[in-house]
C-alpha positions as CSV (number, residue, x, y, z in Angstrom):
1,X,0.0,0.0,0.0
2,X,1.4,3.3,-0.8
3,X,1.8,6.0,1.9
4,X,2.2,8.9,-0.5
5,X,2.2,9.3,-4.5
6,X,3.9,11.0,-6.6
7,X,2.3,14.5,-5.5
8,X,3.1,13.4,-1.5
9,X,6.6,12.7,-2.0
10,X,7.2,16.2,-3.6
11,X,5.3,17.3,-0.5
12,X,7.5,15.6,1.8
13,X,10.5,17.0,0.2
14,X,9.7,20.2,0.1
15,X,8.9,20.5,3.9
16,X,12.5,18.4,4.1
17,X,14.1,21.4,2.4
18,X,12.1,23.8,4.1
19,X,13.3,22.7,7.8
20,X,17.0,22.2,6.6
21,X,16.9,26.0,5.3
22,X,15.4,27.5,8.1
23,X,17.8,26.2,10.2
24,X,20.7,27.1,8.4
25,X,18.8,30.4,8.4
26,X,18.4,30.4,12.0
27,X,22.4,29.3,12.6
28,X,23.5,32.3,10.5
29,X,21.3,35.0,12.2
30,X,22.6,34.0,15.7
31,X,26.0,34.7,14.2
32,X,24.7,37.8,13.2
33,X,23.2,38.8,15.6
34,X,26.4,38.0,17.8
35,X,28.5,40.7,15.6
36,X,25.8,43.1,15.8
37,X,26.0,42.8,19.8
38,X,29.4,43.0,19.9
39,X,29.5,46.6,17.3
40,X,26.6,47.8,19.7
41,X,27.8,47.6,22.8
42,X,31.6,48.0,21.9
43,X,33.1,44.7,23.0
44,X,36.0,45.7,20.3
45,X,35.7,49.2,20.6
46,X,37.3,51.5,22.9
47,X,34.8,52.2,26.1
48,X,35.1,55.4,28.2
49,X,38.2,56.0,25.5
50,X,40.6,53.2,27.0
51,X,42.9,52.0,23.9
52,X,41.2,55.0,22.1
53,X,42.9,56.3,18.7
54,X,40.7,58.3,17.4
55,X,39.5,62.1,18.9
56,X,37.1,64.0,17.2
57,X,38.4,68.2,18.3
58,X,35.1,70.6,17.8
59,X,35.7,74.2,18.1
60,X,33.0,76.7,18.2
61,X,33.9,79.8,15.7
62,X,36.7,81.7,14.3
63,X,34.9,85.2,14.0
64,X,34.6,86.2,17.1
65,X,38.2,85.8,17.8
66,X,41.3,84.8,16.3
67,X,42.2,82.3,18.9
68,X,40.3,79.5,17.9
69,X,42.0,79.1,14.8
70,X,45.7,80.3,15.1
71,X,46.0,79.2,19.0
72,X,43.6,75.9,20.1
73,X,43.4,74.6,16.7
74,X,46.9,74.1,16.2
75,X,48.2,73.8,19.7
76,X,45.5,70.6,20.5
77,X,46.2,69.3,17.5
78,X,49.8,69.2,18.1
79,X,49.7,68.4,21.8
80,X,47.1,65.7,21.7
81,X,49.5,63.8,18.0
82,X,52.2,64.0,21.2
83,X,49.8,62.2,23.9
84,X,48.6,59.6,21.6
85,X,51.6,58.2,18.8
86,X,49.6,57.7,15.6
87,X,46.1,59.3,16.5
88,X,44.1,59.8,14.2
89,X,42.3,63.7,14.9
90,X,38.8,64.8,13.4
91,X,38.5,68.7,13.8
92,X,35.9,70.5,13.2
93,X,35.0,74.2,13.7
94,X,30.9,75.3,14.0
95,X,31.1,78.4,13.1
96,X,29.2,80.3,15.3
97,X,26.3,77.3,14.4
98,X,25.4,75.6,17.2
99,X,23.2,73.0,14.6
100,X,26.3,72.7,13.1
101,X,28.3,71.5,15.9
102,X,25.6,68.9,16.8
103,X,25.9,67.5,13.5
104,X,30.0,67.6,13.8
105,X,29.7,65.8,16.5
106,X,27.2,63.4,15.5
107,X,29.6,62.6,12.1
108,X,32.4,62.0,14.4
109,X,31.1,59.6,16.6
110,X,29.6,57.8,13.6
111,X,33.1,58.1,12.5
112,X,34.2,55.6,15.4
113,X,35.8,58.5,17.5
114,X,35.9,57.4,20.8
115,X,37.2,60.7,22.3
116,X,35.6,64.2,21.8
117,X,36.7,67.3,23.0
118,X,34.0,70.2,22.8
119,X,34.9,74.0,22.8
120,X,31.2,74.7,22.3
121,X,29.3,77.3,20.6
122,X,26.5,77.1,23.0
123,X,26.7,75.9,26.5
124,X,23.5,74.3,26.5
125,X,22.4,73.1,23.2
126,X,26.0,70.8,23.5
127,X,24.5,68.8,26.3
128,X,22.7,66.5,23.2
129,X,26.5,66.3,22.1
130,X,27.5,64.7,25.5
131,X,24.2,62.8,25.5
132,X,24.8,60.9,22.0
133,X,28.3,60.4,23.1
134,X,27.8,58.8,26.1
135,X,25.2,56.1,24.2
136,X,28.4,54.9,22.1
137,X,30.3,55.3,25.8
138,X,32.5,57.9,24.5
139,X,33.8,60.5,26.9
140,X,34.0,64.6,26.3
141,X,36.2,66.8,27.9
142,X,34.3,70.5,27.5
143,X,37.2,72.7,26.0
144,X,37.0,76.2,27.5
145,X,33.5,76.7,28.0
146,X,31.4,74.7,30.1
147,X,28.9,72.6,28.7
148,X,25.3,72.2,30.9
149,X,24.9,68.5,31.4
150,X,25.4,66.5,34.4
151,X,27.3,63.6,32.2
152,X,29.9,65.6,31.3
153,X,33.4,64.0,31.9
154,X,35.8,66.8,32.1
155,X,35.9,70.6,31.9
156,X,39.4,71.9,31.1
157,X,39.4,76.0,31.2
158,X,41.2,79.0,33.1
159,X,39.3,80.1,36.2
160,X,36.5,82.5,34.4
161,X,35.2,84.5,37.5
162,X,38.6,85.6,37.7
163,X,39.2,86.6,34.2
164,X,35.8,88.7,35.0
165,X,37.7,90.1,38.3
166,X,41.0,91.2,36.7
167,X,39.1,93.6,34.1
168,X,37.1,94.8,36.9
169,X,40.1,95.4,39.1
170,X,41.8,97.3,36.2
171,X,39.3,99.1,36.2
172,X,38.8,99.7,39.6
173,X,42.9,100.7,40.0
174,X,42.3,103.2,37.3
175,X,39.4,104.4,36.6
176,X,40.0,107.9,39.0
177,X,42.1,109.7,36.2
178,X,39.6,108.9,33.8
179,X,36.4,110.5,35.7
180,X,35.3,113.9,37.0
181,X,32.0,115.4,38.5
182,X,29.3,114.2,35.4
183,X,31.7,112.5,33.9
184,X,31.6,109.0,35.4
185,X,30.4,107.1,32.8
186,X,30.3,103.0,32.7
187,X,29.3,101.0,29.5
188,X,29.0,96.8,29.5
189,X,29.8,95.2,26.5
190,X,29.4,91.6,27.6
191,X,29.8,88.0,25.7
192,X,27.5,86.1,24.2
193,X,25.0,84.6,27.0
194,X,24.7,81.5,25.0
195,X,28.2,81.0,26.4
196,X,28.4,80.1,30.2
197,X,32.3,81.9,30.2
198,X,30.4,85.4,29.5
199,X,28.4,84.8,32.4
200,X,31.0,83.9,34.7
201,X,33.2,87.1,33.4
202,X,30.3,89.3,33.6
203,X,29.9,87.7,37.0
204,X,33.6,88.5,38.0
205,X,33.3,92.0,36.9
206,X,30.5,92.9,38.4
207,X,32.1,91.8,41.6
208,X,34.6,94.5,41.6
209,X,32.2,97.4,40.0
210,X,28.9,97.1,41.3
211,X,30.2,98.5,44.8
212,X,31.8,101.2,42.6
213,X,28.4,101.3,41.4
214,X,26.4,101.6,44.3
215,X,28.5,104.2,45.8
216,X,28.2,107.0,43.2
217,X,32.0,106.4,42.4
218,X,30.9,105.2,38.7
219,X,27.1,105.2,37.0
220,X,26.5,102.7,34.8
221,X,24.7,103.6,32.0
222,X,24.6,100.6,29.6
223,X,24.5,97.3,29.6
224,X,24.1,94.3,26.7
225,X,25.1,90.9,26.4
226,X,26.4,90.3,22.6
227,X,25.1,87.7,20.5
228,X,27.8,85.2,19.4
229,X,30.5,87.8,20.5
230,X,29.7,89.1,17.2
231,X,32.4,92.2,17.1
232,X,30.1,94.0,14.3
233,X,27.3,94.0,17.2
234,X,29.3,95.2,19.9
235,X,30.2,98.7,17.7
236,X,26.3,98.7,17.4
237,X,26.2,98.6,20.8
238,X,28.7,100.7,21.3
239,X,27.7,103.5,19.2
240,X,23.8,103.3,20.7
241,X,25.9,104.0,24.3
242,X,27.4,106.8,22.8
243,X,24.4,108.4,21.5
244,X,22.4,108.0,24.5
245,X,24.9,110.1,26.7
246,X,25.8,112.0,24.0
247,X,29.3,111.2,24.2
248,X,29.4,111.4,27.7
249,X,31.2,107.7,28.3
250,X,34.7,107.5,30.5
251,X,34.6,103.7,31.2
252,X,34.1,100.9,28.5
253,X,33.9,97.1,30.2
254,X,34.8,95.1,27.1
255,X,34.5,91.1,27.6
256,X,37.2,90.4,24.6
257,X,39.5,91.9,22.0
258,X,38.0,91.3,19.1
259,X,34.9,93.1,20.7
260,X,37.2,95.7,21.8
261,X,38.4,96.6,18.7
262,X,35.0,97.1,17.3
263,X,34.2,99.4,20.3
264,X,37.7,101.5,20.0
265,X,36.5,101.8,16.1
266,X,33.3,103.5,17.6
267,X,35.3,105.6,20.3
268,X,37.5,106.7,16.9
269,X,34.5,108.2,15.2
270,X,33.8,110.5,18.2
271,X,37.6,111.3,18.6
272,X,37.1,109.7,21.8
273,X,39.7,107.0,21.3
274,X,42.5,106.7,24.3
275,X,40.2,108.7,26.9
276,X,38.3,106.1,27.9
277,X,39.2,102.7,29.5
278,X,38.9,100.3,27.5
279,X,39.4,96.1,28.5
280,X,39.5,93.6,27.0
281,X,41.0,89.4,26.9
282,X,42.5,87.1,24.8
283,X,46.1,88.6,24.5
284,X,45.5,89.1,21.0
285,X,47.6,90.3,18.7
286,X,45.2,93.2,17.6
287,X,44.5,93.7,21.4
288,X,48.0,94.2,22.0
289,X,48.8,96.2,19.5
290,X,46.1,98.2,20.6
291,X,47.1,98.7,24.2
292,X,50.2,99.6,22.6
293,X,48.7,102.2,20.2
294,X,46.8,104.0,23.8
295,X,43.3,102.8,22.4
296,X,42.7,100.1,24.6
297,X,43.8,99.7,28.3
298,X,44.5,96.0,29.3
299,X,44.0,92.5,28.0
300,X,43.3,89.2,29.9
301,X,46.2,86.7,29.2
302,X,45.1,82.7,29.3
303,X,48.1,80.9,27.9
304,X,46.3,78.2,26.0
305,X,49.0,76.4,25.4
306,X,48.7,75.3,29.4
307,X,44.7,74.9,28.5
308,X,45.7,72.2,25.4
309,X,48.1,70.3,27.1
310,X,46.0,69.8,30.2
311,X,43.7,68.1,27.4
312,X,46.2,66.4,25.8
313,X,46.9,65.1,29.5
314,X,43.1,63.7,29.4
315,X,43.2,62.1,26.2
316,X,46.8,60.3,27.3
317,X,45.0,59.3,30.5
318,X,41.6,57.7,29.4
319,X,43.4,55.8,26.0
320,X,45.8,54.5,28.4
321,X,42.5,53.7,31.3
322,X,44.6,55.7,34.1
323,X,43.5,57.9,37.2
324,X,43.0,61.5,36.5
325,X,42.9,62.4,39.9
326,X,45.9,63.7,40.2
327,X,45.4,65.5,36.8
328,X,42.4,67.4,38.2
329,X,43.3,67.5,41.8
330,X,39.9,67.6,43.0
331,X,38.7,70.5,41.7
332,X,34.6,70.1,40.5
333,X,32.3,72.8,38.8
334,X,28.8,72.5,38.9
335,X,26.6,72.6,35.9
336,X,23.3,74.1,35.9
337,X,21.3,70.2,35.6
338,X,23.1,69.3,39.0
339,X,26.4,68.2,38.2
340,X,29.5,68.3,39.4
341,X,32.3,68.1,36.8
342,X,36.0,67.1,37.9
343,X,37.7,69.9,36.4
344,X,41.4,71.7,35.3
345,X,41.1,75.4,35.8
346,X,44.1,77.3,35.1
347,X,45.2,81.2,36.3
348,X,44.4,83.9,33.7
349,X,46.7,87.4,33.9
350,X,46.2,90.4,33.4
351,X,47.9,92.7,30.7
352,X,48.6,96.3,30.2
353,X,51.8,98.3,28.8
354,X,53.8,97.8,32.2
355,X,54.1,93.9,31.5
356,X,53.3,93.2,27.7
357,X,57.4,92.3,27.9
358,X,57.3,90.0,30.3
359,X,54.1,88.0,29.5
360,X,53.5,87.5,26.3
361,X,56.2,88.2,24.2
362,X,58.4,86.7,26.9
363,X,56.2,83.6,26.3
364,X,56.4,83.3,22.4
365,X,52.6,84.0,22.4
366,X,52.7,87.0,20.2
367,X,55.3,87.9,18.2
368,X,56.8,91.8,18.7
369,X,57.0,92.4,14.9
370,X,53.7,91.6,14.5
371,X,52.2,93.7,17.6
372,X,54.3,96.9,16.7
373,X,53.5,96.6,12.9
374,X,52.9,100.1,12.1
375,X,54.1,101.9,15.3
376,X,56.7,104.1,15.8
377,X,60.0,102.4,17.4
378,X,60.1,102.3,21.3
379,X,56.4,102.5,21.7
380,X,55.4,101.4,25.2
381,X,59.4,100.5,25.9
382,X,58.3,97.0,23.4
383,X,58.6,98.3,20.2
């Protein structure tokens, strides 16, 4: 008697088949699924950047000043090839785009860096950069400013309420042989309050002047935060200051050179350039030159080459899956979600014509011929 036909034993191999293929199907997804798991969750990639080779660098403009590009760029790049033999860097600047920079970021980690460092164009919006980076387990050390997030690893800057304090001391020391009966005159020409740094140097500055303030000693009669340091804006400002007292200005808080410039451009058109204080940071090379020329009054030095290699410290310490303990010596800083961020917070300086000399020249971080281009020799005992 026959069990099957013709038609049944087609049947029965065809279910035969069937079985044998999902199997082999089901072997081959499990191996799969296995290398999947293992790209995921990075058993072969670096976690919290041990054994890490590859460091995505993010700066945040160029525009507002000069630093970014012919100081950090170079210097971390240079100082982090050092830590690391045969890293493989991934910079990027935003351009005063804060979009931008979130999508940097997000290319870099896609990229396989395992490492980013963040000098970012807006405090808070770069908390989604920390966020997607800690998914993938990578670390970021905030470059310079501050970035709002409670999973931040590390913030590597100079101390900012100081920098804030040392252009309101200067003016402070000084501001007597500027003044007179009516004549007392204080304009603010702040950062951008995007950036946490502005607030912290507005913070410092206000420090030392608002008892200035409160006493009578100065009136201040002006005061504006500037949108992405833009330079162009802080002339606007500038100039609407001027108009509203009619000239009448003896003080001029500045937050940076490259601002400062813009303001000393608007002092110029009211022949007011060199009677009026004038502050500034960054140890430019316009700034100096400008302290030099009488137009602007002091400068905040932060030798960035101390703020790269404390990076570059960082970096060597997570590839390598070391202790930075000792690297941050317990100092923290809190961020405005609740954390608490070990931190490396070097000393800022001040600068005027008494010590150009001795700082920054002395230090190689502006060059005399370039700072005296177009001054008579012996200007300020540096020319």
């Amino acid at each position: 008697m026959k069990l099957f036909g013709k038609s049944g034993r087609k049947l029965h191999a065809f279910f035969g088949l069937l079985m044998l293929t999902l199997l082999i199907a089901a072997c081959g997804n499990g191996g799969n699924t296995s290398a999947g798991s293992g790209s995921t969750t990075g058993s072969t990639a670096p976690v919290n950047g041990k054994n890490c080779t590859k460091v995505g660098v993010l700066l945040p403009e160029s525009a507002s000043s000069d630093r970014w590009e012919s100081k950090d760029h170079p210097l971390l790049v240079q100082d982090i090839t050092a830590a690391i033999p045969g890293v493989t860097i991934d910079y990027s600047n935003a351009q005063g785009d804060a979009s931008v920079q979130l999508t940097q970021a997000e290319a870099d980690l896609t990229k396989g860096d395992c490492i980013l460092v963040v000098g970012a164009h807006d405090s808070s919006a770069a908390a989604a950069i920390v966020t997607q980076a800690k998914a993938k387990n990578v670390p970021v050390i905030a470059y310079d400013r501050l970035i709002q997030s409670k999973d931040l690893n590390y913030y590597v800057s100079f101390d900012n309420v100081k920098v804030g304090q040392l252009q309101g001391q200067y003016i402070a020391d000084h501001y007597s042989k500027y003044v007179s009966a009516g004549h007392n005159n204080l304009v603010m020409i702040d950062g951008a309050q995007t950036d946490n740094n502005a607030l912290l140097f507005a913070k410092g500055a206000h420090s030392v002047l608002d008892p200035l303030i409160s006493s009578g000693s100065l009136k201040k009669v002006y005061e504006q935060y500037t949108p992405n340091w833009d330079n162009a804006t802080a002339q606007t400002e500038m100039e609407a200051a001027l108009t509203t007292t009619q000239g009448n200005v003896q003080v001029a808080y500045v937050a940076n050179d490259g601002m400062a410039n813009n303001v000393i451009a608007a002092l110029k058109a009211k022949k007011l350039n060199g009677h009026v204080i004038v502050t500034g940071q960054d140890a430019t090379v316009t700034g100096i030159h400008n302290i030099l020329a009488g137009d602007q009054s002091m400068t905040v030095y932060k030798a960035i080459s101390k703020e790269a290699q404390a990076v570059a410290d960082l970096v060597k310490a997570l590839n390598a899956g070391s202790d930075t303990s000792s690297l941050t010596n317990g100092n923290v800083t809190a961020t405005a979600d609740g954390g608490s961020i070990p931190s490396v917070l070097e000393t800022p300086v001040a600068v005027d014509i008494t010590n150009i000399a001795t700082t920054v020249i002395a230090d190689g971080y502006v060059a005399k011929a370039d700072v005296c281009q177009g001054l008579p020799a012996g200007t300020g005992g540096v020319c």
